[in-house]
MOPAC internal coordinates of N, CA, C and O (Angstrom, degrees):
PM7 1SCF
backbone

  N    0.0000 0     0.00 0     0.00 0    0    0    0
  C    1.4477 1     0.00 0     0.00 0    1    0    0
  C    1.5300 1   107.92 1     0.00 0    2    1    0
  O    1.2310 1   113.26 1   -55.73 1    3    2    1
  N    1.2083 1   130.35 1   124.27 1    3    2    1
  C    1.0895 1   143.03 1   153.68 1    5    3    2
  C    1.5758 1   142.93 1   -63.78 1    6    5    3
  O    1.2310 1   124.56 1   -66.28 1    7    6    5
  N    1.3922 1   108.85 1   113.72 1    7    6    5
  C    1.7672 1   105.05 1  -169.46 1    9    7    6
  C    1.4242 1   103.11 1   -40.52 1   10    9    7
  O    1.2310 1   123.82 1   -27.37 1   11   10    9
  N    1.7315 1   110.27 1   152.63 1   11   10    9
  C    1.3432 1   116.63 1   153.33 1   13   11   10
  C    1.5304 1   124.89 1   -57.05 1   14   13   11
  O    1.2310 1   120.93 1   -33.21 1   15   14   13
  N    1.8296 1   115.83 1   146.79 1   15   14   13
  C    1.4318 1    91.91 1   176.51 1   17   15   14
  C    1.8886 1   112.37 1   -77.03 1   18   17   15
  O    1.2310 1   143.37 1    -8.82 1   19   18   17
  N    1.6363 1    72.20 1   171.18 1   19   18   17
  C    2.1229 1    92.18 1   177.30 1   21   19   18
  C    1.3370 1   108.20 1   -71.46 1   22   21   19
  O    1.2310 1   123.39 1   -55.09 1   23   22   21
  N    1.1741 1   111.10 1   124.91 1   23   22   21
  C    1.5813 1   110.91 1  -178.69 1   25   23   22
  C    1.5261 1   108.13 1   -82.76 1   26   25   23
  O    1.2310 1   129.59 1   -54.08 1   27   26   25
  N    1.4529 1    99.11 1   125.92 1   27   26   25
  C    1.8282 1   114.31 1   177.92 1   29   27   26
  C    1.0458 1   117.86 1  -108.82 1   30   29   27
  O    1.2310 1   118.02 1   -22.35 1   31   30   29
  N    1.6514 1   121.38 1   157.65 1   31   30   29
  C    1.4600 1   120.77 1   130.85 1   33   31   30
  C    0.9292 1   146.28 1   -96.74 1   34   33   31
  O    1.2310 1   127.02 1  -141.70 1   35   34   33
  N    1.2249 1   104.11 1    38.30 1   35   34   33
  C    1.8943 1   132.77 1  -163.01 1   37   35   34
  C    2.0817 1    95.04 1   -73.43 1   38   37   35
  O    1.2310 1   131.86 1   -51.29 1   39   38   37
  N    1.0013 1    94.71 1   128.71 1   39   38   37
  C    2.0524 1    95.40 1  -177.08 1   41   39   38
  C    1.3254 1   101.50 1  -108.32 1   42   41   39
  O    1.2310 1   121.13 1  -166.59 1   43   42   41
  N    1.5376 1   115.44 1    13.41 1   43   42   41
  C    1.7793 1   126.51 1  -147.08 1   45   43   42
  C    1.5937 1   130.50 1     4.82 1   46   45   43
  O    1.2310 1   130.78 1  -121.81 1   47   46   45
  N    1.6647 1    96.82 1    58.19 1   47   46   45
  C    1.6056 1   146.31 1   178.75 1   49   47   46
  C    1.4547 1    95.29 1  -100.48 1   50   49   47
  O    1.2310 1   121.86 1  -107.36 1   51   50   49
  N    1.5148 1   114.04 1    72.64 1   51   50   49
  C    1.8438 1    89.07 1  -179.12 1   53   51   50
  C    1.2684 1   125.35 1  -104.22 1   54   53   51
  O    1.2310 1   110.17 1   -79.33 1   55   54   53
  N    1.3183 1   136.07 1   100.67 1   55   54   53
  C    1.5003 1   116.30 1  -144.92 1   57   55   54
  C    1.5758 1    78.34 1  -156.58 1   58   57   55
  O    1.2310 1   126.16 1   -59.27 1   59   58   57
  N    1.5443 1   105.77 1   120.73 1   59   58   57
  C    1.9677 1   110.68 1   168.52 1   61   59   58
  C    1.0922 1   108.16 1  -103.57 1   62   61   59
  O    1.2310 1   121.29 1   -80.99 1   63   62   61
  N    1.1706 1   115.14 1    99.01 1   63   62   61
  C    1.8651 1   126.47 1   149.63 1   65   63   62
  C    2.0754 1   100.98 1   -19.16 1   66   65   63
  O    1.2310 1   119.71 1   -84.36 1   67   66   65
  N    1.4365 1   118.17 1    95.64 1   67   66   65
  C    1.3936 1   106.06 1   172.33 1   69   67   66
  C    1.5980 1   134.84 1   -55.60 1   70   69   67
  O    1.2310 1   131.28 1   157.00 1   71   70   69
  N    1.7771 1    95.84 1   -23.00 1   71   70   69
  C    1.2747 1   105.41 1  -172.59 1   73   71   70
  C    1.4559 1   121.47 1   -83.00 1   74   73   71
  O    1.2310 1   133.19 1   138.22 1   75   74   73
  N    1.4796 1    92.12 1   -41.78 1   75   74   73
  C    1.9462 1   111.02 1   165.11 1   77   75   74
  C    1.5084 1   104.93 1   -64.94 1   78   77   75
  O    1.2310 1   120.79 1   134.00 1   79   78   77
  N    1.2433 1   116.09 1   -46.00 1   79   78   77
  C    1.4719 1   127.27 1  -156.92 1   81   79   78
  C    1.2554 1   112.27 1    47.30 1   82   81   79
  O    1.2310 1   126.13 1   -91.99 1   83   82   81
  N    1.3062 1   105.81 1    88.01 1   83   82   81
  C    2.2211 1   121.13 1  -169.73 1   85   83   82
  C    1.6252 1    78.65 1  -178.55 1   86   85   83
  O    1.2310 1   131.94 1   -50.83 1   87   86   85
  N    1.8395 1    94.55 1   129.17 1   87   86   85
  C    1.4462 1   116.86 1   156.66 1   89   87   86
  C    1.8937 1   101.84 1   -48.62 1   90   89   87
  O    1.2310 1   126.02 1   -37.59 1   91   90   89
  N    1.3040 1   106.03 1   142.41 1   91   90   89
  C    1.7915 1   115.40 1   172.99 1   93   91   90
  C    1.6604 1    98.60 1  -104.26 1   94   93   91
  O    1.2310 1   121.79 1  -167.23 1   95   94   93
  N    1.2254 1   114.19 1    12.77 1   95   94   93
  C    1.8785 1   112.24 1   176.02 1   97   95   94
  C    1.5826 1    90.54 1  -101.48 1   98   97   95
  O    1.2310 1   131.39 1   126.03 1   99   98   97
  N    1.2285 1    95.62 1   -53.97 1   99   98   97
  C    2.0608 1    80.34 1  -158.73 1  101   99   98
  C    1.7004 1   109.41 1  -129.66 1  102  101   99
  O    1.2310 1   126.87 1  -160.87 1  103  102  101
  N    1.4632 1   104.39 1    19.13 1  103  102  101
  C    1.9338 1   119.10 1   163.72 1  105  103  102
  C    1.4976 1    86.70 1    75.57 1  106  105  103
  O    1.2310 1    99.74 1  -162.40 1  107  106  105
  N    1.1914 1   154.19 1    17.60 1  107  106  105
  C    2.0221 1   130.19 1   175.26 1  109  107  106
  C    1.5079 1    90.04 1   -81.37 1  110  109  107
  O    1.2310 1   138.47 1   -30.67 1  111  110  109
  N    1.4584 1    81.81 1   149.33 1  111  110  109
  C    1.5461 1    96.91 1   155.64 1  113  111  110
  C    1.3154 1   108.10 1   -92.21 1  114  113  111
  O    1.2310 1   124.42 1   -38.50 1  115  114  113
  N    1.7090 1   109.13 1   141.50 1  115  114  113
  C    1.6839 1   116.46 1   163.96 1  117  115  114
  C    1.6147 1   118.93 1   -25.94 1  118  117  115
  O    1.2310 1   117.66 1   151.86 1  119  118  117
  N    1.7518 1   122.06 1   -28.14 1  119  118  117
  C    1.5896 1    97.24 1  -178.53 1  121  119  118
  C    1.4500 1    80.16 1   -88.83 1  122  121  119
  O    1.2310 1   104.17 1   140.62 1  123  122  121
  N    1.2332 1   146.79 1   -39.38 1  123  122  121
  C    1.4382 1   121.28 1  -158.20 1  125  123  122
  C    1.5264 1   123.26 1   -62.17 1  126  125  123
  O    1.2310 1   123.20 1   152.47 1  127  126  125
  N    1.7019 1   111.48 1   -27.53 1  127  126  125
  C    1.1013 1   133.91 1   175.10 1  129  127  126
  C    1.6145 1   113.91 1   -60.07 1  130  129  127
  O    1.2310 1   118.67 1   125.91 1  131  130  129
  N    1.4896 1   120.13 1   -54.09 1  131  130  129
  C    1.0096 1   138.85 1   158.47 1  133  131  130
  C    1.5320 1   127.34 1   -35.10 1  134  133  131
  O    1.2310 1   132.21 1   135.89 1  135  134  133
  N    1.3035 1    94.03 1   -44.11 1  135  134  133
  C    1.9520 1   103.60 1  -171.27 1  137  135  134
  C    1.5450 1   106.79 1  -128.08 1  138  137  135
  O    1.2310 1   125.49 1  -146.82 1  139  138  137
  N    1.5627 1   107.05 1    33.18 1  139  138  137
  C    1.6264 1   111.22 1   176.61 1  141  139  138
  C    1.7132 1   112.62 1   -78.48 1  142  141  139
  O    1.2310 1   120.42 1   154.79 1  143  142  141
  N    1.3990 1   116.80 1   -25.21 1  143  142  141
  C    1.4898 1   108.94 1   170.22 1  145  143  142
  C    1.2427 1   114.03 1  -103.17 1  146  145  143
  O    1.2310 1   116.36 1  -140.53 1  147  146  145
  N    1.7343 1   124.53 1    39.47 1  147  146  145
  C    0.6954 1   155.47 1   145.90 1  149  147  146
  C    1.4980 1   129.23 1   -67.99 1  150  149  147
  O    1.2310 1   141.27 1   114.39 1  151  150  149
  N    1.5096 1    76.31 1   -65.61 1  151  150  149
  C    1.8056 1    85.07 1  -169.43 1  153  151  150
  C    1.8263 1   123.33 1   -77.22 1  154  153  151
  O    1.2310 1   125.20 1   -33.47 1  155  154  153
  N    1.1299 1   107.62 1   146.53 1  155  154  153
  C    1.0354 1   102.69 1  -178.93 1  157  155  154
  C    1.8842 1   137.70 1   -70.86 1  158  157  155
  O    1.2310 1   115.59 1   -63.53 1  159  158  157
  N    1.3038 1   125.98 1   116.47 1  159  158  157
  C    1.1823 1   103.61 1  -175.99 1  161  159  158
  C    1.6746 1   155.63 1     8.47 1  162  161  159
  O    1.2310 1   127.50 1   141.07 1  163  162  161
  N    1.4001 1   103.17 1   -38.93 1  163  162  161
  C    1.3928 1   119.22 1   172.82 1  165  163  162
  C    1.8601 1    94.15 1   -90.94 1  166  165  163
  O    1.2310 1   115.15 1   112.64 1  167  166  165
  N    1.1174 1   126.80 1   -67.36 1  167  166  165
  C    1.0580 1   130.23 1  -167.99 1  169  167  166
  C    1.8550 1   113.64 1   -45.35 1  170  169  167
  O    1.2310 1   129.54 1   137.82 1  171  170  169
  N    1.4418 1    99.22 1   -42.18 1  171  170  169
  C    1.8349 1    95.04 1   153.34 1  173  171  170
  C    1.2341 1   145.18 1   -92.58 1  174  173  171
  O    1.2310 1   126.97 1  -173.04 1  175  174  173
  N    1.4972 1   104.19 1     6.96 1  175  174  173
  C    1.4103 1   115.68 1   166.01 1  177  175  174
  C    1.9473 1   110.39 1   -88.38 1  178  177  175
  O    1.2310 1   125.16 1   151.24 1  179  178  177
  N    1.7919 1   107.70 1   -28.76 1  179  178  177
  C    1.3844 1    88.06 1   149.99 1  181  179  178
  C    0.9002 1   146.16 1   -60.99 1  182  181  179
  O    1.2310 1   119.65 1   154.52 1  183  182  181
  N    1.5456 1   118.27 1   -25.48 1  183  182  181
  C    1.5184 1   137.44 1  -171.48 1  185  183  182
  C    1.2632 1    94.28 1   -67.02 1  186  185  183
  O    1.2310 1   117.01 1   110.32 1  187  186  185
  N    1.7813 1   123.29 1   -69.68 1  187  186  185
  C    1.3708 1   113.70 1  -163.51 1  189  187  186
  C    1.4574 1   136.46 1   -57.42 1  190  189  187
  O    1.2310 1   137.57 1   156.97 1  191  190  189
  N    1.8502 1    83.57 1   -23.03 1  191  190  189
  C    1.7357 1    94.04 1   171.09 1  193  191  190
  C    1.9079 1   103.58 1   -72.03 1  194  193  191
  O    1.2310 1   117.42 1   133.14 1  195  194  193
  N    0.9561 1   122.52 1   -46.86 1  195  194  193
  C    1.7466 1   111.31 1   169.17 1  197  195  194
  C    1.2559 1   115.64 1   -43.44 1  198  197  195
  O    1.2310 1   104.63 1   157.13 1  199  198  197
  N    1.2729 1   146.00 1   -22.87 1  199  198  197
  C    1.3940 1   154.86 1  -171.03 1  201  199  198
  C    1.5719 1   111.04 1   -42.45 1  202  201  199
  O    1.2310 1   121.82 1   101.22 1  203  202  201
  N    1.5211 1   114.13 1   -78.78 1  203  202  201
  C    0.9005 1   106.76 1  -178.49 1  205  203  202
  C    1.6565 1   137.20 1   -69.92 1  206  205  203
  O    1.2310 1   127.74 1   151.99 1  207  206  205
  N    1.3044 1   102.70 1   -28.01 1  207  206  205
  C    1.7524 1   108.90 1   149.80 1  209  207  206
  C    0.9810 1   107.83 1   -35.54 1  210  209  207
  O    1.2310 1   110.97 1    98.24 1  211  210  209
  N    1.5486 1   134.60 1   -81.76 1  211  210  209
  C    1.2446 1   133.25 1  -172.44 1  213  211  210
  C    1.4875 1   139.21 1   -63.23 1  214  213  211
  O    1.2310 1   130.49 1  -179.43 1  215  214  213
  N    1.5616 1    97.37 1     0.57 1  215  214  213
  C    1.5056 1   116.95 1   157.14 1  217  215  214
  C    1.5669 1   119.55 1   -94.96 1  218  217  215
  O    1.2310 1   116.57 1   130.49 1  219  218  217
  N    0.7457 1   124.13 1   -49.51 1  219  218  217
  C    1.3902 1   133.52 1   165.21 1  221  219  218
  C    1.7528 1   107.29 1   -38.45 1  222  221  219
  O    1.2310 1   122.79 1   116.19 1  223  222  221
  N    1.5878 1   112.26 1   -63.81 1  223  222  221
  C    1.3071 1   107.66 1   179.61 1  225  223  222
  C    1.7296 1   119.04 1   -69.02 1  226  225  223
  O    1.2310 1   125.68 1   163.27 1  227  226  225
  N    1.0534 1   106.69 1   -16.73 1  227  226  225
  C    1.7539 1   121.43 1   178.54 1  229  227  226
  C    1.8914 1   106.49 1   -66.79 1  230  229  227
  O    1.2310 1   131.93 1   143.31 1  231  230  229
  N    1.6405 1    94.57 1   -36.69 1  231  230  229
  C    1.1679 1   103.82 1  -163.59 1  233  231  230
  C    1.3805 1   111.63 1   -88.65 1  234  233  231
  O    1.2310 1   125.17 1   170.77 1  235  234  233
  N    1.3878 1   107.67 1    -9.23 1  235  234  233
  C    1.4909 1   122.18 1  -164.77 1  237  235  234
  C    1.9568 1   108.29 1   -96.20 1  238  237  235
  O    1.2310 1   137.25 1   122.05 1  239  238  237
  N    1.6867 1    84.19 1   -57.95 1  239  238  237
  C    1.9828 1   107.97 1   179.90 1  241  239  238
  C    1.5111 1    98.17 1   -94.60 1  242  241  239
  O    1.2310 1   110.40 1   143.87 1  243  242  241
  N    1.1727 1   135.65 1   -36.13 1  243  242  241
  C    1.1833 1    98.33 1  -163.05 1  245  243  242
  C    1.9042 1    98.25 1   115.54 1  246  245  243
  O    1.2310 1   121.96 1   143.01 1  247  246  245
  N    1.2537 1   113.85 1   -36.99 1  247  246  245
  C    1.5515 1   108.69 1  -164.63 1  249  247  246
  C    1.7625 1    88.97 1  -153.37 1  250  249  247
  O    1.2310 1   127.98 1   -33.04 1  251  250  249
  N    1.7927 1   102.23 1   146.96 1  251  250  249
  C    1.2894 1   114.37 1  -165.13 1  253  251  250
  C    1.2261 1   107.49 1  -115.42 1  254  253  251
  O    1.2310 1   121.56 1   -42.81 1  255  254  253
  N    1.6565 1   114.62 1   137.19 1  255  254  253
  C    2.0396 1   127.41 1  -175.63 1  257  255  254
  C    1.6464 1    89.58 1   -31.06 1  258  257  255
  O    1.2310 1   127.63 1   -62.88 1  259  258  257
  N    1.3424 1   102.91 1   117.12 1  259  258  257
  C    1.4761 1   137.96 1   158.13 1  261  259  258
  C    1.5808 1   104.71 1    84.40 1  262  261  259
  O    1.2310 1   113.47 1  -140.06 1  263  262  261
  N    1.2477 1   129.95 1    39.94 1  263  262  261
  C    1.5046 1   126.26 1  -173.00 1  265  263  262
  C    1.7905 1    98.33 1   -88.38 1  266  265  263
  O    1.2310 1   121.41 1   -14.05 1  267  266  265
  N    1.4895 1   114.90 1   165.95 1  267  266  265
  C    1.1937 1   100.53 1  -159.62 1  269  267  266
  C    1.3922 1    70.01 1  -128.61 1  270  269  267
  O    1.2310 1   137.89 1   -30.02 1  271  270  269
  N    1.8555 1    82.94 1   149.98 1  271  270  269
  C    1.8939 1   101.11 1   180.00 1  273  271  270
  C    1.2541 1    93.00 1  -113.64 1  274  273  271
  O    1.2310 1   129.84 1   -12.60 1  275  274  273
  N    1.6613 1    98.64 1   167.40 1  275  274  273
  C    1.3288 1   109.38 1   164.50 1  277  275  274
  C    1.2940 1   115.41 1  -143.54 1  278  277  275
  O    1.2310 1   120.10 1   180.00 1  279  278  277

């Protein structure tokens, strides 16, 4: 029997804004991207609910609630 799959918001749009550092296909940040079969169910169903906030403001500024500059 085979695990269920990991539920994503992968649009397989993969392109990281360097400056925001957040995929511009599906808003993760690189650690979320990194540690997504990681996280636990609840913990990525918060994430996905942040999604569109953080597209909207990406789309607006340029950089999304809590993006890290450098």
């Amino acid at each position: 029997m085979s695990a269920p799959p990991v539920k994503t918001p992968c649009v397989k749009v993969c392109f990281v804004d360097p400056k925001a550092q957040i995929c511009v296909g599906c808003f993760r940040t690189l650690e979320e991207l990194g540690r997504w079969t990681a996280y636990s169910d609840a913990e990525r169903d918060a994430i996905i609910k942040a999604l569109p906030e953080r597209e909207t403001a990406y789309r607006r500024t340029g950089t999304p609630p809590g993006a890290l500059r450098r």
